[in-house]
C-alpha positions as CSV (number, residue, x, y, z in Angstrom):
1,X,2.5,-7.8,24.6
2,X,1.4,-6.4,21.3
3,X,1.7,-10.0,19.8
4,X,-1.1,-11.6,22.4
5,X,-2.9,-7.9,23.3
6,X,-3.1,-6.8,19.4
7,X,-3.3,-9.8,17.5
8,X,0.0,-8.6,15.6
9,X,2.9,-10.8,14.3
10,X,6.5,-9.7,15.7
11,X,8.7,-10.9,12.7
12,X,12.3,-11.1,14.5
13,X,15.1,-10.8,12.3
14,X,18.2,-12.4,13.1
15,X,21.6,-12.0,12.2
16,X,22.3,-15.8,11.3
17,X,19.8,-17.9,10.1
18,X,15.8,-17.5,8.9
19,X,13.7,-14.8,10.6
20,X,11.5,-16.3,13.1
21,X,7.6,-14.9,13.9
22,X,6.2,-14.8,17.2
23,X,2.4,-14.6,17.4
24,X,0.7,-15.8,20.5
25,X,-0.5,-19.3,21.4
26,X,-4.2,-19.1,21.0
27,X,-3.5,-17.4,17.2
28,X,-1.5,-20.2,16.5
29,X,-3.8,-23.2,17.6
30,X,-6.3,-21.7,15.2
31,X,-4.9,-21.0,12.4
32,X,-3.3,-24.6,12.9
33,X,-7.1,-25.6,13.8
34,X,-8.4,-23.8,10.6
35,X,-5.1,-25.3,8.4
36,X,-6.7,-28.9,9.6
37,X,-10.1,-28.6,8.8
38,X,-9.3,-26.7,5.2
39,X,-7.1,-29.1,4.6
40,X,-9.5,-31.8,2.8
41,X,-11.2,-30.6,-0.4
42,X,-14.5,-32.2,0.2
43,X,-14.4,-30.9,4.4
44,X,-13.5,-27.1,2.9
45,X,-15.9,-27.0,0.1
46,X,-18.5,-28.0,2.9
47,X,-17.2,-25.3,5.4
48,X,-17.2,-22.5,3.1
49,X,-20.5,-23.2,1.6
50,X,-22.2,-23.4,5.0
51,X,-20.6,-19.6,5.9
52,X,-21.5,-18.0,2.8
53,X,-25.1,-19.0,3.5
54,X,-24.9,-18.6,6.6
55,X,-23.1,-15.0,5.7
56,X,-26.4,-14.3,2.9
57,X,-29.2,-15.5,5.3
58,X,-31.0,-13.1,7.9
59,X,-30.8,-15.6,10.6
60,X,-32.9,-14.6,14.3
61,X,-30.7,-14.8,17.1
62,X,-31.3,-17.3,19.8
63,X,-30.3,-17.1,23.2
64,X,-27.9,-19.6,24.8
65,X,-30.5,-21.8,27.1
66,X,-33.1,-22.1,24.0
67,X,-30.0,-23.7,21.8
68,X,-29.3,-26.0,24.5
69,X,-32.6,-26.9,25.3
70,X,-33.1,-27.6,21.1
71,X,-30.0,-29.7,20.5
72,X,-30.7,-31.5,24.4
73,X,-27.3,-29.9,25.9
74,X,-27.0,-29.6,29.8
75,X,-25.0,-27.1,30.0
């Protein structure tokens, strides 16, 4: 439970062979998500330039329906 409920990793040690970590599924698919998209040079330089302005600009928020209605989205 603490892996899913806490976000922790169990690290299992074992008595033959390599230690083994359990995490739960969702972590996993995305920190394999975030592995795929970092893993191009040109895609990661993109990404992380788009947070850190994203991170230094004092963006409004927008609700939900007025994004969808901007980008033409039926929800």
């Amino acid at each position: 439970d603490r892996a899913v409920d806490d976000h922790e990793v169990i690290l299992v040690r074992r008595r033959s062979g390599r230690d083994v970590a359990m995490i739960a599924a969702d972590e996993l698919a995305s920190l394999t998500e975030t592995a795929h998209l970092l893993r191009s040079p040109k895609n990661a330089e993109r990404l992380l330039t788009a947070l850190a302005r994203a991170r230094s600009e004092q963006l409004p928020a927008t609700p939900p329906a007025e994004l969808e209605q901007q980008l033409s989205v039926d929800a």
